[in-house]
C-alpha positions as CSV (number, residue, x, y, z in Angstrom):
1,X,0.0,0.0,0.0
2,X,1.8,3.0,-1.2
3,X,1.1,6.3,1.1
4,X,-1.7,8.4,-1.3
5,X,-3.9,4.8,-0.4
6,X,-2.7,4.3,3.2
7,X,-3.9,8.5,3.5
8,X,-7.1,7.6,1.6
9,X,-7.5,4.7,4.0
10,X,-7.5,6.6,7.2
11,X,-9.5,9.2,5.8
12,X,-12.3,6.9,5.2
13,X,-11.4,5.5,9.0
14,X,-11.9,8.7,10.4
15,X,-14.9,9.9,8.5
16,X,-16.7,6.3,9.7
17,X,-15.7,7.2,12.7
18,X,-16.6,10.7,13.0
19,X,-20.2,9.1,11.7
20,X,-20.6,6.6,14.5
21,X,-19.9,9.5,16.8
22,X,-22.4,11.8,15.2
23,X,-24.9,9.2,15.7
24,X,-24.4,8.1,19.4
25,X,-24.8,11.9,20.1
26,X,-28.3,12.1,18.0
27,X,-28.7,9.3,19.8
28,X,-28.6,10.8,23.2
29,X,-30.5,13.5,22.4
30,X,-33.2,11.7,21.5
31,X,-33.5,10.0,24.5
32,X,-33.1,13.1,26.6
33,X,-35.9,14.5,24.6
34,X,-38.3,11.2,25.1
35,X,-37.2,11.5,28.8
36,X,-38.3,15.0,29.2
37,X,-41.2,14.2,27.4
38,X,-42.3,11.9,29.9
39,X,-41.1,14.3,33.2
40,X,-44.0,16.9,31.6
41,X,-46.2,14.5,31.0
42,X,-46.2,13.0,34.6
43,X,-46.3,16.4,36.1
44,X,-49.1,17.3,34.2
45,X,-50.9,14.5,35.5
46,X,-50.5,15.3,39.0
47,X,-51.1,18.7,38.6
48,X,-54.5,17.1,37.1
49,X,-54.7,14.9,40.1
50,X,-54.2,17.8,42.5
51,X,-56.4,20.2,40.7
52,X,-59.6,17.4,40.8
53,X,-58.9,17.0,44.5
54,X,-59.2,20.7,45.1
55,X,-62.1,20.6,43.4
56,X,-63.6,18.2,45.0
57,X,-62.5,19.3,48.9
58,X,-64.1,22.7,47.9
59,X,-68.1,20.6,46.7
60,X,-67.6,19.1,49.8
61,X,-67.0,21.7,51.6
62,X,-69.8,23.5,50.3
63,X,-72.1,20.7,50.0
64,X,-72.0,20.5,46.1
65,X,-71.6,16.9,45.9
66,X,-74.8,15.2,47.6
């Protein structure tokens, strides 16, 4: 293998390379994404949760749910 194809070679080494690492980062970004996704999501819910229990302490209260 003369030098111009051992060059070429780890050119195309590097550039793979580079690839793969380009990939594990989208990668990780996605999943930090999914997982934030799913933090909102949950505290949406509870804030659901709390807001219906407000609710209905303040029929009770007031006699609104007989």
């Amino acid at each position: 293998m003369d030098n111009s194809q051992n060059l070429s070679y780890q050119a195309g080494q590097t550039k793979g390379q580079a690839q793969e690492k380009g990939n594990q980062m989208m990668d990780r970004a996605a999943n930090a994404a999914q997982s934030a996704k799913e933090s909102v999501q949950e505290a949406g819910q509870q804030v659901q949760a709390k807001a219906q229990q407000a609710t209905d302490a303040v029929k009770n209260a007031t006699g609104m749910n007989k």
